[in-house]
MMTF fields as JSON, N, C-alpha, C and O atoms, coordinates in Angstrom:
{
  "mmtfVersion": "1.0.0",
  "mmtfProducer": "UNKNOWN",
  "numBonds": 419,
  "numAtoms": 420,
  "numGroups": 105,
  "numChains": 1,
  "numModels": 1,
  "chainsPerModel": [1],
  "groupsPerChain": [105],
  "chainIdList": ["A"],
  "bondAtomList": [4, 2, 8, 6, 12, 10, 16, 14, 20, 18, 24, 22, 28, 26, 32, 30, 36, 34, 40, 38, 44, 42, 48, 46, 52, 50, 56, 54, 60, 58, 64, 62, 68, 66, 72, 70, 76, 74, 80, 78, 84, 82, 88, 86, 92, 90, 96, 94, 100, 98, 104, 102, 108, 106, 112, 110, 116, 114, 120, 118, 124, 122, 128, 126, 132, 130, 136, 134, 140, 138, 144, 142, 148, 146, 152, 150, 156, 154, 160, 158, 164, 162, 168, 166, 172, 170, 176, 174, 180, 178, 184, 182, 188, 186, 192, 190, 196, 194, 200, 198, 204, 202, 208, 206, 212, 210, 216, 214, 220, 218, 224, 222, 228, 226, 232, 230, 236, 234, 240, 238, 244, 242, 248, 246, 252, 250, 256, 254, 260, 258, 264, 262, 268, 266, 272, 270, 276, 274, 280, 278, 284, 282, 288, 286, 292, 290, 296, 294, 300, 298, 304, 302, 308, 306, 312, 310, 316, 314, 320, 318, 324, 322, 328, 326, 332, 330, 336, 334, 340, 338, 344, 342, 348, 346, 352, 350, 356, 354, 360, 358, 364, 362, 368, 366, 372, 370, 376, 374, 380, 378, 384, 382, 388, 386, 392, 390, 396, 394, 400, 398, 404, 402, 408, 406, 412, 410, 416, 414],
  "bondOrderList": [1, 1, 1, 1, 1, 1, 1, 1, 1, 1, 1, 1, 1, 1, 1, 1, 1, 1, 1, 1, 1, 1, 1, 1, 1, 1, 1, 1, 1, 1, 1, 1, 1, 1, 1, 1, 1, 1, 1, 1, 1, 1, 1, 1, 1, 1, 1, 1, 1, 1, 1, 1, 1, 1, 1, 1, 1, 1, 1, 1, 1, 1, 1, 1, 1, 1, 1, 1, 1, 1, 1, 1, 1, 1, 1, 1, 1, 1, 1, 1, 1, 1, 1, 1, 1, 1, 1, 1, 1, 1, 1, 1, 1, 1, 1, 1, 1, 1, 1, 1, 1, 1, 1, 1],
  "groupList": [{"groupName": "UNK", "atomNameList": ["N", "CA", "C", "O"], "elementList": ["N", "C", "C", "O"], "formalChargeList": [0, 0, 0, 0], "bondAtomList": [1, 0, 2, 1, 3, 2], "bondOrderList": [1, 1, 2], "singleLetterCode": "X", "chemCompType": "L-PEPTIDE LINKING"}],
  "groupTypeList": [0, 0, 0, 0, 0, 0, 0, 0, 0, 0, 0, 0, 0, 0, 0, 0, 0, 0, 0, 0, 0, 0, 0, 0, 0, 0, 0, 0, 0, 0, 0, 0, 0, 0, 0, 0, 0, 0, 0, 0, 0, 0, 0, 0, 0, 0, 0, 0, 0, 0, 0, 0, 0, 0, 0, 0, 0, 0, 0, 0, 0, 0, 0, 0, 0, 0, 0, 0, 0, 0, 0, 0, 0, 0, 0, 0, 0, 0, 0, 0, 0, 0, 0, 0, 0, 0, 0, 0, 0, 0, 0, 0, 0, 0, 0, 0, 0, 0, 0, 0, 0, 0, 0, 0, 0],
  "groupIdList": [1, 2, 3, 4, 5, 6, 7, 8, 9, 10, 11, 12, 13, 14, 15, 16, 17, 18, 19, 20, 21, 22, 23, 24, 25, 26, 27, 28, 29, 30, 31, 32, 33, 34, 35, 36, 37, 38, 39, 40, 41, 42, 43, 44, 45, 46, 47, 48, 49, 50, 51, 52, 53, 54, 55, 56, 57, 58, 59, 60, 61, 62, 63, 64, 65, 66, 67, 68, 69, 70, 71, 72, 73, 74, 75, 76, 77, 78, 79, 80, 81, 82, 83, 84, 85, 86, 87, 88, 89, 90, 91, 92, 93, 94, 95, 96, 97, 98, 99, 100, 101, 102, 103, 104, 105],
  "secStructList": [7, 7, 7, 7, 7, 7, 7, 6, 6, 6, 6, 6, 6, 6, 1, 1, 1, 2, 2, 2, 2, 6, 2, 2, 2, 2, 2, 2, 2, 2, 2, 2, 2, 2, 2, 2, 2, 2, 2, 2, 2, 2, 2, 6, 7, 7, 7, 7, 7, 2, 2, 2, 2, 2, 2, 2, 2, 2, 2, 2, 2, 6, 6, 2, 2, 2, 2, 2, 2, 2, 2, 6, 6, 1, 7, 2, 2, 2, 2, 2, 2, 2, 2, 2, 2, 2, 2, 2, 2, 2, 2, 2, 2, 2, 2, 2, 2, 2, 2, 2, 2, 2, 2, 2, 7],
  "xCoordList": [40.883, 39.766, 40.259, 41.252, 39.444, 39.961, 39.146, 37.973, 39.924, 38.994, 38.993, 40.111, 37.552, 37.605, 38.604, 39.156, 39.002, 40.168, 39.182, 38.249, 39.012, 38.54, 39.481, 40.653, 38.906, 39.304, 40.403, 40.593, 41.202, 41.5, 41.501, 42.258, 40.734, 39.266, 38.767, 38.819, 38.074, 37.294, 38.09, 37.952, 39.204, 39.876, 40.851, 41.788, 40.456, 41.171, 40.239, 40.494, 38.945, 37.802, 37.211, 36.137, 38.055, 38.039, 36.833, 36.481, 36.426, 35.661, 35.881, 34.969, 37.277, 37.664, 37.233, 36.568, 37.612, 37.218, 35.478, 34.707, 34.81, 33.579, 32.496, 31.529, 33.313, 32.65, 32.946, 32.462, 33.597, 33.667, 32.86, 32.483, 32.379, 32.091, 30.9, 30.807, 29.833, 28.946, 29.138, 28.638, 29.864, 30.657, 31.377, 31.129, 32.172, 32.849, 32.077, 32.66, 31.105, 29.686, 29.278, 29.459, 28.749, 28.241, 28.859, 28.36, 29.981, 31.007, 31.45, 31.32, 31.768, 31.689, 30.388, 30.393, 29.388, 27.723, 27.961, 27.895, 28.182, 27.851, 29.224, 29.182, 30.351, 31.717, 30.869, 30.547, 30.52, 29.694, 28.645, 28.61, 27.84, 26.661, 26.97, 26.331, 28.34, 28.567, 29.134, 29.04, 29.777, 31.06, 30.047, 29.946, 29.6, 27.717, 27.327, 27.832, 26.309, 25.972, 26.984, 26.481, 28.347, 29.308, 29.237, 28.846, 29.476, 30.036, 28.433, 28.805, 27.317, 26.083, 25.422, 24.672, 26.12, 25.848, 27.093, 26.886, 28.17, 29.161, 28.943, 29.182, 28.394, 28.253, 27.117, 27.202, 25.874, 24.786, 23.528, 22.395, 23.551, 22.825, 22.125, 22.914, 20.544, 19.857, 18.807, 18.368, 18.321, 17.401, 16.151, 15.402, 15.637, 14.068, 13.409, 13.813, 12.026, 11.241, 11.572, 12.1, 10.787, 11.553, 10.839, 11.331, 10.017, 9.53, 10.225, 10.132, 10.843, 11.407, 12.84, 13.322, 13.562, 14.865, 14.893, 15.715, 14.056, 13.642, 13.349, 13.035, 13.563, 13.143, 14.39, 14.749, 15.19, 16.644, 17.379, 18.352, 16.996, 17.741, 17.48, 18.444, 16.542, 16.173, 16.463, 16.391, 16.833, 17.291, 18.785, 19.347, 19.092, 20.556, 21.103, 22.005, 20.126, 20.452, 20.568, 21.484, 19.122, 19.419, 20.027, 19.966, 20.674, 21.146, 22.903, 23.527, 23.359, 24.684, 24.359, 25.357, 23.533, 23.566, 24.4, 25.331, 24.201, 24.498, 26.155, 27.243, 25.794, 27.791, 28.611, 29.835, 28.101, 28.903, 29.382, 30.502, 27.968, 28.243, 29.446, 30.329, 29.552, 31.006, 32.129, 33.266, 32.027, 33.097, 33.844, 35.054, 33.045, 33.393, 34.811, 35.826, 34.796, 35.927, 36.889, 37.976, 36.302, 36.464, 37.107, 36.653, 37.596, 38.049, 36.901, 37.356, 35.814, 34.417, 34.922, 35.026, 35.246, 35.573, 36.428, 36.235, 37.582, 38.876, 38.551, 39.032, 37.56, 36.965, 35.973, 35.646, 35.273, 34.814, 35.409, 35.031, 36.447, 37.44, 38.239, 38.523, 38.507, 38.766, 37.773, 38.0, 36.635, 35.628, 35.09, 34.479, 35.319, 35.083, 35.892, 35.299, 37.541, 38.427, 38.421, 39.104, 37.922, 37.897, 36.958, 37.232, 35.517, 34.575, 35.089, 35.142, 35.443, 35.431, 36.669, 36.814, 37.82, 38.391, 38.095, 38.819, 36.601, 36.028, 35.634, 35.967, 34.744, 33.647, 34.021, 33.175, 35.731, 36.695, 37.039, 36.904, 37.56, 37.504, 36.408, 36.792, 35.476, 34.17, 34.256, 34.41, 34.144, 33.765, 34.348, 33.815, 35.955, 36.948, 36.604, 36.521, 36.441, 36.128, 35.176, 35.252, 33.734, 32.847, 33.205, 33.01, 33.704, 34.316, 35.248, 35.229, 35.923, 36.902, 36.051, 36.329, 34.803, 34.165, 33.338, 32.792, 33.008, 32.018, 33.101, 32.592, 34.107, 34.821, 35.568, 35.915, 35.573, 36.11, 34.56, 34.544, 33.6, 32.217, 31.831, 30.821],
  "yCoordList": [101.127, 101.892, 103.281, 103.504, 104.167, 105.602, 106.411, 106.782, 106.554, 107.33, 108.448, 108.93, 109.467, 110.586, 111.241, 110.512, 112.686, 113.671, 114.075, 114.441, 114.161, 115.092, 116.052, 115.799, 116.838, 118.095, 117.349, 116.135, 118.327, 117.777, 117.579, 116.84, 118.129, 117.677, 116.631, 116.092, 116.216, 115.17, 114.108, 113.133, 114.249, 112.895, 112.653, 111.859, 113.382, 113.196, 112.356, 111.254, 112.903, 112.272, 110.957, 110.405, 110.62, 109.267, 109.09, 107.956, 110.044, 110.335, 109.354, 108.906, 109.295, 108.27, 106.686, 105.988, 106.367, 105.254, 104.778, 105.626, 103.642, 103.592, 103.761, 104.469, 102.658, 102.301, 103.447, 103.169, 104.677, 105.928, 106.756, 107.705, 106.586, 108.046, 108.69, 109.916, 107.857, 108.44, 109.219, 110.343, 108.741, 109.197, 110.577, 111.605, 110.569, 111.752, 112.808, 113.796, 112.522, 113.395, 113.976, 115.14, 113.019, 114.044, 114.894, 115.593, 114.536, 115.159, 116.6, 117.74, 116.467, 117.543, 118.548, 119.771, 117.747, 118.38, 119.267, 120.493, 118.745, 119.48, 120.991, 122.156, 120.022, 121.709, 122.783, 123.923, 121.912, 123.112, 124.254, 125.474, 123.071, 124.355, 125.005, 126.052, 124.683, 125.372, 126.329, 127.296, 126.511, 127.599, 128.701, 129.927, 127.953, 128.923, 129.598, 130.72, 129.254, 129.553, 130.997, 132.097, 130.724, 131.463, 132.597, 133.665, 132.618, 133.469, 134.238, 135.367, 134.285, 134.513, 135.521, 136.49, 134.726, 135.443, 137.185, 138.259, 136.726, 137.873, 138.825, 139.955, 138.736, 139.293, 139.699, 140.541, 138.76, 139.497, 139.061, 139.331, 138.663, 138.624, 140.217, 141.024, 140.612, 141.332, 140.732, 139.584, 142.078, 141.984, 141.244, 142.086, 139.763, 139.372, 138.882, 138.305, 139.058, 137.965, 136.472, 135.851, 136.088, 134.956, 133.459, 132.344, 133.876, 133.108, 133.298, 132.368, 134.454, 134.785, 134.234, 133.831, 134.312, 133.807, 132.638, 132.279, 131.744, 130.171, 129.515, 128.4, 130.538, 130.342, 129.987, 129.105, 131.386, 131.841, 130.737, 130.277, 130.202, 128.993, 127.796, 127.031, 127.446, 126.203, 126.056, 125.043, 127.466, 127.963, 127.509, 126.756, 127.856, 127.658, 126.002, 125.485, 125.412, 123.958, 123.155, 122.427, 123.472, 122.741, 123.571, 123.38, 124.536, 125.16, 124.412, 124.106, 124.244, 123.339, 121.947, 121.238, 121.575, 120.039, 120.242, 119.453, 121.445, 121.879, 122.211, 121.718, 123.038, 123.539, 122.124, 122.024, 121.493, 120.096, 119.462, 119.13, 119.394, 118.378, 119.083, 118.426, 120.085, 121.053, 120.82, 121.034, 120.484, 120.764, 119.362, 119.199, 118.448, 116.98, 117.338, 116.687, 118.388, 118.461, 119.616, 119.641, 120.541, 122.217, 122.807, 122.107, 123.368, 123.846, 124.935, 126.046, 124.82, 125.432, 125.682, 126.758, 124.288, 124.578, 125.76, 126.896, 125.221, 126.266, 127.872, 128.758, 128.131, 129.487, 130.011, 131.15, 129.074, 129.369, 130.208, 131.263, 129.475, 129.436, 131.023, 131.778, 131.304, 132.424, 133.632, 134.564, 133.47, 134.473, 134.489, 135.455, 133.494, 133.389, 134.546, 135.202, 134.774, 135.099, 136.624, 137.52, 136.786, 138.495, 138.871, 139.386, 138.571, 138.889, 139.138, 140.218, 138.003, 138.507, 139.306, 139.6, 139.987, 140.78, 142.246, 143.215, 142.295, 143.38, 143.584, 144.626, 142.626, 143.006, 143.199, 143.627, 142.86, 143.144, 144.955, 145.857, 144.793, 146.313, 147.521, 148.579, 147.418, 147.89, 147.985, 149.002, 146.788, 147.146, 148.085, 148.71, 147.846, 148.564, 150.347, 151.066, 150.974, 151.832, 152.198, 153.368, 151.376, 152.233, 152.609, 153.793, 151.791, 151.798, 153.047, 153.542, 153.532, 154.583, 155.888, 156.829, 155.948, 156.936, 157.245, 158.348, 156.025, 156.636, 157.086, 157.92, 156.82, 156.824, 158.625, 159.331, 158.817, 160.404, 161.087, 162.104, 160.606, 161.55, 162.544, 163.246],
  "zCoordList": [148.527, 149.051, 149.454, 150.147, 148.933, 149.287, 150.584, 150.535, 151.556, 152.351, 152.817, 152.999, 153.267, 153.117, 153.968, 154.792, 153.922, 154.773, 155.387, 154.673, 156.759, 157.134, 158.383, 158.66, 158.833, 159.618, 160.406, 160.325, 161.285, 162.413, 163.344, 163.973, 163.654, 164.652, 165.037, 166.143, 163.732, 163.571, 163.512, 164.25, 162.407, 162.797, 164.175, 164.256, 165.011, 166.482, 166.923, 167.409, 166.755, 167.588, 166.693, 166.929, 165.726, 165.386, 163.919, 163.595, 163.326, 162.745, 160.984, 160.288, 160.733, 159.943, 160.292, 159.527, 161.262, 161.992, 161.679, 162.13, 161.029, 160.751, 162.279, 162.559, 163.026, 164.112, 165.108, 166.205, 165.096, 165.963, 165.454, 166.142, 164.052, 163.548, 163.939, 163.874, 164.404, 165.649, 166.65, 166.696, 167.554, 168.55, 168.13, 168.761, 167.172, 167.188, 165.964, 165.517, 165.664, 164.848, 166.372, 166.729, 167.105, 168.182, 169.479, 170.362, 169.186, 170.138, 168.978, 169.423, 168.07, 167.068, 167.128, 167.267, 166.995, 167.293, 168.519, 168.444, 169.418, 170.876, 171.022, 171.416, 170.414, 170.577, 169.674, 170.006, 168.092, 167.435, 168.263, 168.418, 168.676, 169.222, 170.079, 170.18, 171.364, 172.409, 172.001, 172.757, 170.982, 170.345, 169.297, 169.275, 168.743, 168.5, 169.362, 169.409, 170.385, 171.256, 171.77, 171.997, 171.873, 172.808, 171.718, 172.19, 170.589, 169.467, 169.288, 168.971, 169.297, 168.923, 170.35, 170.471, 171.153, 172.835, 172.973, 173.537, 172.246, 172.333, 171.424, 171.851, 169.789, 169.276, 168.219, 167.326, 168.604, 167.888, 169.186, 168.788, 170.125, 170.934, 171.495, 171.987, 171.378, 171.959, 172.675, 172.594, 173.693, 174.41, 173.723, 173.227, 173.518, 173.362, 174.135, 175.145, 173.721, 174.818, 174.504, 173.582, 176.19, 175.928, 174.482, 174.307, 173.986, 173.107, 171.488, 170.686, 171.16, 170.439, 170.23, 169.171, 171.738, 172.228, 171.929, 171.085, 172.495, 172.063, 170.627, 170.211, 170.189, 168.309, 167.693, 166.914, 168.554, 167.427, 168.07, 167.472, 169.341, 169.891, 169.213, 169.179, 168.709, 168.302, 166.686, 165.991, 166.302, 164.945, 165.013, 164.218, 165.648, 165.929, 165.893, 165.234, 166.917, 166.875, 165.843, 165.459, 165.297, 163.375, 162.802, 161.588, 163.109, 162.012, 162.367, 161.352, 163.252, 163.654, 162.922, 162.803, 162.566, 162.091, 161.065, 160.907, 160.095, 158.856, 159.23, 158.932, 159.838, 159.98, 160.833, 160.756, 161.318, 161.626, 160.315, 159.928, 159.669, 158.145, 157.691, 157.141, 157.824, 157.077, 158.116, 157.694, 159.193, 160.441, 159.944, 160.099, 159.376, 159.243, 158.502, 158.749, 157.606, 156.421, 156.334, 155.757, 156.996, 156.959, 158.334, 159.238, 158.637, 159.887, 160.311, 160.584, 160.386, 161.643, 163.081, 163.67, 163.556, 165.078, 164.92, 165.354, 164.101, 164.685, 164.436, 165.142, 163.196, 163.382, 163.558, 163.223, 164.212, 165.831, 166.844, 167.352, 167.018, 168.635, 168.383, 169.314, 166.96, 166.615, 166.863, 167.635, 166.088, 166.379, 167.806, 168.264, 168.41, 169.832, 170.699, 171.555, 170.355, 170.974, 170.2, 170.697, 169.427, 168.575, 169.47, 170.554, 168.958, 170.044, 171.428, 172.016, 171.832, 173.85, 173.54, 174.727, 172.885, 173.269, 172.642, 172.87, 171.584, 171.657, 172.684, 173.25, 173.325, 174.086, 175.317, 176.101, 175.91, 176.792, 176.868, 177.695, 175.437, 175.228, 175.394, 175.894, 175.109, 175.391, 176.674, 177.35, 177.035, 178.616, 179.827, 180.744, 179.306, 179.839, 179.316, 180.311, 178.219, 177.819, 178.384, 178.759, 178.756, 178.783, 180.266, 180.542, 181.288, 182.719, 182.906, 184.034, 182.124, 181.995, 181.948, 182.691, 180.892, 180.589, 181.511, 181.495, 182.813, 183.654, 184.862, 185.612, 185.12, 185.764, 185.803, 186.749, 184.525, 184.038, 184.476, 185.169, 184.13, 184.166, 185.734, 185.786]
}
């Protein structure tokens, strides 16, 4: 019997395993959307109302079902955690800059 490779991730969280693979689908599900969420908030997040906000949020949620199904095999999380860490040290930078420029003004 041949069985599938997946990430290493997933097979931490037991995802090979028949009787885990629930368990570590939705433990995968939830790092996905939080690391979404984080990466979407740092770098394409604007000002909407709030009915609009609630859209791109609920867009987002099914839209992780999809990038999980890939996380199962693919390294997602880990570039996630990357774009996570570019972002906040743009948006580190920025901040520091714009702090300097009011600071000289």
């Amino acid at each position: 019997m041949v069985t599938p490779k997946f990430s290493a991730l997933a097979e931490a969280l037991g995802a090979g395993n028949p009787e885990q693979f629930l368990f570590a689908f939705s433990i995968l599900y939830l790092v996905v959307v939080a690391l979404t969420v984080v990466v979407y908030n740092l770098g394409f997040a604007r000002k909407l109302p709030i009915l609009k906000t609630a859209i791109v949020y609920i867009a987002l949620l099914f839209g992780s079902i999809f990038t999980t199904l890939l996380a199962l095999r693919l390294p997602v999380v880990e570039s996630l955690l990357i774009a996570t860490f570019v972002l906040g040290a743009y948006k580190y930078r920025m901040y520091k800059e714009k702090k300097e420029n009011a600071a000289q003004s």
